[in-house]
N, C-alpha and C positions, 0 to 999 in steps of 0.2 A: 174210980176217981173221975169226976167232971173235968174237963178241960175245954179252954175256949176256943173257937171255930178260926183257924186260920186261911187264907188266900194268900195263891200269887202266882202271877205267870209261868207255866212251867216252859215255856218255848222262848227263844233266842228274841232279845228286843230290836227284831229288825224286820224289813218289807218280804213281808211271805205269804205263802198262801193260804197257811190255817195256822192261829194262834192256843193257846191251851191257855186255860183259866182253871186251877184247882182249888179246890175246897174239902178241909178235912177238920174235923171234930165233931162235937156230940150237935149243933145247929145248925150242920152241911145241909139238911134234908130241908128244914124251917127257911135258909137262906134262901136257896135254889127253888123251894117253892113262894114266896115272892118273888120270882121272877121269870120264873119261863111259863109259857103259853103254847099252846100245841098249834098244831099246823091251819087250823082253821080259826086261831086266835083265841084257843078257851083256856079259864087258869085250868089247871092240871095237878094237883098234888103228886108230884114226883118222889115223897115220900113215902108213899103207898106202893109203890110200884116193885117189880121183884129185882134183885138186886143183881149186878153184874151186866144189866140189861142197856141198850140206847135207845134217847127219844129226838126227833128231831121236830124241832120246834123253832120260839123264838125269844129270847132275855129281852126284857123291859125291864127299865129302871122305872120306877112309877106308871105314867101312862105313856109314855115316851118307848118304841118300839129301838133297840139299840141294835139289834143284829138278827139273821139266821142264826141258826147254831144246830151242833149235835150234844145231846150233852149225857155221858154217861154216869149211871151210878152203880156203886160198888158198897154194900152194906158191911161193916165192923163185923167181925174181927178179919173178914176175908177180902182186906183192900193192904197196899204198902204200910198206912201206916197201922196197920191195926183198928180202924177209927173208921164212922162213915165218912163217905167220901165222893164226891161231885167233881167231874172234869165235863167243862164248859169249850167245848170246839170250835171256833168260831172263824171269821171271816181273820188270815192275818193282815199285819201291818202295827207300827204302833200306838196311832192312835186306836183302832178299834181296840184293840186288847185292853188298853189302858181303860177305856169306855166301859169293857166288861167286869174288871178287876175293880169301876171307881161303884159298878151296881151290886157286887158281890157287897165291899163295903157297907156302901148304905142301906145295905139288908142284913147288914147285921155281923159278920164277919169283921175279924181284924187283919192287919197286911204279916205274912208271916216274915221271921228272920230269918237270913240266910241259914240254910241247913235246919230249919225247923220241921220240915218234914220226916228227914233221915233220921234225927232226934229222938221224934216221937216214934217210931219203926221200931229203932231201935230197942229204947225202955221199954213198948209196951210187948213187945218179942222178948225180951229177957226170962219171963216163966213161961214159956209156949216150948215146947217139942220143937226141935228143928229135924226136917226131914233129911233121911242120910247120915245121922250125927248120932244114932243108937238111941232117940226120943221116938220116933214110932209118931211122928204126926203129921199131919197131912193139911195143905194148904188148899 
């Protein structure tokens, strides 16, 4: 089942020191690669990349450089929600994060609703083995 790529700040909307930006559906990989750029400024297809892994780089929203970042990726079905999935680490405070969340957007991404992460977890966990529960599967 295709489902559309959600965003949204997973950290406290207040002055900190690292902010989280997530990204999870089947265009997490497509998003996150319009925008991040590796350390020496070059694009990067981060969906190439092997899963569970971090690159540190930096998010541009077009050609406009928005922040450092860490940014990890976690490939379906072995992320929370079952689904690939992009966490965007970044500089906090709220305007940056908001800056990172308004680039996720315009690459394509929609703003998720509250609890749409745990949502999708949930349903797409539903025919999966749970570990310790007499299913015998491994996370």
């Amino acid at each position: 089942m295709k489902t559309d790529t959600i965003a949204a700040i997973a950290t406290g909307m207040s002055n900190s020191g690292i902010g989280i930006v997530r990204i999870s559906g089947d265009e997490a990989f497509s998003v996150i690669d319009k925008l991040y750029r590796n350390k020496n400024g070059d694009q990067v297809k981060l969906s190439n990349a092997r899963s569970h892994t971090v690159h540190y780089g930096f998010i541009y929203d077009g050609d406009e450089k928005v922040d450092e970042a860490l940014v990890l990726v976690m490939k379906g079905p072995h992320s929370y929600t079952a689904e690939d999935t992009v966490e965007i680490d970044c500089h906090g405070g709220i305007l940056m994060v908001k800056k990172i969340l308004e680039a996720v957007i315009h690459a394509g991404a929609r703003t998720a609703q509250p609890g749409e992460f745990t949502k999708r977890a949930f349903f797409k966990r539903q025919d999966r083995p749970v570990p310790g529960r007499g299913g015998g599967g491994r996370d």
